[in-house]
N, C-alpha and C positions, 0 to 999 in steps of 0.2 A: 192787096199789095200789087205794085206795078209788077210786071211781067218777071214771073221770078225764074230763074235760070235752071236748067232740069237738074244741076249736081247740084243745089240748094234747099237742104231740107225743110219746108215751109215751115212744117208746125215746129222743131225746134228753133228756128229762127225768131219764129211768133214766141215763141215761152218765153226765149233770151229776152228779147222785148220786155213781155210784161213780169217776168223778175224783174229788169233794170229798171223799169219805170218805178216798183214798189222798192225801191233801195234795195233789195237782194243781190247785191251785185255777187259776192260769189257766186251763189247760184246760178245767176245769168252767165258767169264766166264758163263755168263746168256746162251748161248748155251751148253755149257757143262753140266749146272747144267740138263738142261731135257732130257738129255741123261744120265745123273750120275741116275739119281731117277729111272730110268728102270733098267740100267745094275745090276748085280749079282756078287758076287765072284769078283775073281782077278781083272775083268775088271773095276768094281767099285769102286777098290779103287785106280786102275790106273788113272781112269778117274779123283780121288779125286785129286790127284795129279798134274793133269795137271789143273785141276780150280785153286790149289793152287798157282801154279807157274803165272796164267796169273790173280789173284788177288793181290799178288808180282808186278808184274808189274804195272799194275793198282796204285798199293798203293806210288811204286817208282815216276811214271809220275806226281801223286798230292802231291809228297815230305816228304811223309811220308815215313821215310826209316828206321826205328825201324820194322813199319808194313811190310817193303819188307822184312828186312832180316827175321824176323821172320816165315813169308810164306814159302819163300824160303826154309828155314829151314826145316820144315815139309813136304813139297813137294820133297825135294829131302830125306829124309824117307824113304816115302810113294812110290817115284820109285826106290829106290835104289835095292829091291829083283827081278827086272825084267831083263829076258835076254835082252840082248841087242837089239835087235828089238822087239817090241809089240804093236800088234793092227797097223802094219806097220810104226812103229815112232822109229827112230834110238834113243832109249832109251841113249845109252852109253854115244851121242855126247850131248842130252838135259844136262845130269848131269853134263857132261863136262863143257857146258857152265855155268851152276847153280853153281858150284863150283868158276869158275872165277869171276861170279856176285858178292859169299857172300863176297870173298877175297874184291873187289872193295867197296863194301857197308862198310862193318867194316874199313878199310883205308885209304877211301876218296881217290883213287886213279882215273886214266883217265877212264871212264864208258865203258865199250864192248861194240859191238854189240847187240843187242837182239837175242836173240836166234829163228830158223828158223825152224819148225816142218817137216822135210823133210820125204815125205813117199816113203817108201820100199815096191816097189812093187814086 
């Protein structure tokens, strides 16, 4: 992982990761969150962002899709001021897919993929 910030805790960040990559997304949320209550600054609200997005899911999976788009919503906000890689997360291609999501959610159209946290090392 690119140069990770000293109030960012590696290996829970890395777990949140690979929950969200296996669909676990609560899981990844609840690891997120005790790495979110540490970080500072920018990091912290990145991190908010990415609980958001794998609470979105979470809320998707139990059928609540008022709650996904909603999330969703805010989450892609909350990353939208970041360069394109951060914290080693190809920020661009997250939004990418987040954008695809809301379209899906709001039209009732065929559901994407899940989006895949690929780190830039």
């Amino acid at each position: 992982m690119t140069s990770t910030p000293a109030n960012v805790d590696t290996n829970g960040y890395r777990r949140g990761i690979q929950l969200f990559n296996r669909e676990e997304f609560y899981d990844a949320h609840e690891v997120w969150e005790d790495v979110w209550r540490e970080a500072e600054g920018r990091e912290k609200k990145f991190l908010q962002g990415l609980i958001q997005v794998a609470v979105a899911f979470h809320h998707h999976s139990t059928g609540n899709v008022t709650g996904a788009r909603s999330l969703l919503g805010r989450a892609e906000k909350n990353l939208a001021g970041y360069p394109e890689e951060f914290l080693g997360i190809g920020v661009a291609d997250l939004l990418e897919s987040l954008t695809k999501w809301q379209a899906v959610l709001s039209s009732g159209g065929t559901k994407p993929t899940f989006p895949q946290l690929h780190m830039i090392e």
